[in-house]
Structure formats: structure tokens, C-alpha cells
N, C-alpha and C positions, 0 to 999 in steps of 0.2 A: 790255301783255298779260302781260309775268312779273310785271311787280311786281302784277295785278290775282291772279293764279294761288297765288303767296306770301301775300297777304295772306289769301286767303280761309280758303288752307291752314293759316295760322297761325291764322284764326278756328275753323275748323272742331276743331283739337288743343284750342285752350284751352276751347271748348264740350263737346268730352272729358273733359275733364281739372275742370271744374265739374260733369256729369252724375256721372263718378263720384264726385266728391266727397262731392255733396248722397245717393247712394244710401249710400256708409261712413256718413254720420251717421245712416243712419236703421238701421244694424244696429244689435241687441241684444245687450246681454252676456251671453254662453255662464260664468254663474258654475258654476261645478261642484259637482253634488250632495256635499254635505259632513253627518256628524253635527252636528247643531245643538246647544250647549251649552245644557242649560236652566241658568239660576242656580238655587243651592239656597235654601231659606228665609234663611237669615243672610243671605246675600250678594246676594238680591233686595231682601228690608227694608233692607241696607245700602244700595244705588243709587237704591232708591226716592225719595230725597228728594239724588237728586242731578242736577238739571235738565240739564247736558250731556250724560252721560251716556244718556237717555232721547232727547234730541233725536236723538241718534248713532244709536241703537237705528230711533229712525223712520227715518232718513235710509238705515241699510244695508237695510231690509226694503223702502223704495222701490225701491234700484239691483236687485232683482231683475225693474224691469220695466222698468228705463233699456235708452234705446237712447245709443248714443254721442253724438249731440246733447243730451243729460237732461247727459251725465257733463261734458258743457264747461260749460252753461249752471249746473250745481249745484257746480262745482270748489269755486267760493268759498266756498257755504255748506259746504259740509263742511270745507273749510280753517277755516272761522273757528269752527265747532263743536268742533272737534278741538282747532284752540288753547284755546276756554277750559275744554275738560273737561280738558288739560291743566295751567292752574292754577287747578281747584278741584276736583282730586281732597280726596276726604274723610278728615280725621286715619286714620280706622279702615279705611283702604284703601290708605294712604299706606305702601306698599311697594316694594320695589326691581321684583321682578318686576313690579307692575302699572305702576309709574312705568313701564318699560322697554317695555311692551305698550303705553302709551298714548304714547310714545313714537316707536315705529315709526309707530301709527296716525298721529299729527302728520309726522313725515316723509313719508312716501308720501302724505298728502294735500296738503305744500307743492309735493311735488314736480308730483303732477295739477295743479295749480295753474297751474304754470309751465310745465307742456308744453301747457296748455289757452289758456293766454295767448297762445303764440304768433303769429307772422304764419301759419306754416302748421305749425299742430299734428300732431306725430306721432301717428295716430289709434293704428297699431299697440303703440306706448307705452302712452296714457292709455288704450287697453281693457286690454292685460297690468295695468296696474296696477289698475285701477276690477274687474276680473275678480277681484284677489287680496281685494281691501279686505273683503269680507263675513269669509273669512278669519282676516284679521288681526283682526277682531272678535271672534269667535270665542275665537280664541287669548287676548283678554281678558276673557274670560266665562269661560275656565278657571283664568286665576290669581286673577280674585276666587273661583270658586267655594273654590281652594287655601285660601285666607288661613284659611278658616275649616273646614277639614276637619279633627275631631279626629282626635288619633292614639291609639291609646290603649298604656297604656304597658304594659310586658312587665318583669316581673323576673327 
């Protein structure tokens, strides 16, 4: 009779413990309304014929309707989008701060990577990060816009 009492009990926690799982996968990410960087002419003509970059572009205007199941199941492709827009940034964008921008975006997506791989993924992790990522996009849609903002000169 205990061990029937225990066992049930211990089904009943782990039938817990999978309902709430399966309900965290199905929240969505709370990204934060943010100014949106438009590119400017130069620096739109410049990405334009830069195929990773564009995939990126689609993949962050996706995660605004990811739910935390989207962010484990799409880890990989954004990890592997990120690395090659990583090396094939274009001579005429090929700067410190943009390198450093696409930069971060590669780390924070190996990192969702490997917290998404997990035996039991940190959900609370890969949403703070998947929440930040649009972000960090952002922040690189402002250093290309930089590269090409004249300045004009004073004497």
C-alpha cells in the first residue's frame, strides 16, 4: 500500500511538472517596444546584396511572434545565420564597430543554442536572451547606419 501511495505520488509531481513545462513552451516573448532603426539609403543599398544579413532581418521580425517552443526549435538556424553573416560581412561595412555588433549577435545566439540543447533547458535564460536579440539587431542597424553619416566639416 505505501509503495502503491509513493509511486502514484511521484506520478502525479512528474505529470506536474510536464503540464507546466508544455504550458512555459507555449509563452510568448514579451520583446519590448523599442525605436526601430530604419537604414538609411547608403546603408540599405549597402546590405542589400548581403544575403545573411537579410535572412537575419527575416528571422528577427519572425521572433516577434515566437513563442518559447519557436526559440528552441529555430536556435540553430539563427546560430548558423549569424555565423555566416559573420564571415561575409561586406569590405564596405567591414568595421570595427559593426564587426563588434555582429559580434555579440553571434555570441548570444551560440549561447541560445546551447541553453536550447539542453537535457532541460533554462527556459528563463533562452527567453531573457531570445527577448534581447531583436535588440542587439537594432544596435547593428545603427552602426551601419554610422559608417556612412557624413559629418560635415567646420573650420
Amino acid at each position: 500500500m505505501i509503495c502503491i501511495t509513493a509511486c502514484n505520488k511521484e506520478k502525479t509531481v512528474q505529470n506536474n511538472d510536464n503540464s507546466r513545462l508544455q504550458d512555459s513552451l507555449t509563452l510568448e516573448l514579451n520583446i519590448r517596444p523599442y525605436n526601430k532603426t530604419k537604414l538609411i539609403a547608403k546603408a540599405d543599398s549597402s546590405v542589400r546584396d548581403w544575403p545573411m544579413y537579410n535572412s537575419l532581418k527575416n528571422e528577427i521580425e519572425r521572433m516577434k511572434e515566437y513563442t518559447i517552443q519557436d526559440v528552441l526549435t529555430n536556435a540553430i538556424n539563427i546560430e548558423s545565420v549569424v555565423d555566416s553573416l559573420q564571415e561575409t560581412v561586406p569590405k564596405k561595412l567591414d568595421t570595427l564597430p559593426v564587426l563588434s555588433r555582429v559580434k555579440i549577435l553571434n555570441t548570444k545566439a551560440k549561447f541560445l543554442l546551447q541553453l536550447s540543447e539542453k537535457q532541460k533547458p533554462e527556459l528563463n535564460k533562452i527567453m531573457k536572451i531570445a527577448e534581447e536579440y531583436p535588440l542587439e539587431f537594432n544596435a547593428l542597424n545603427i552602426q551601419l547606419n554610422e559608417i556612412f553619416i557624413e559629418i560635415p566639416e567646420f573650420e
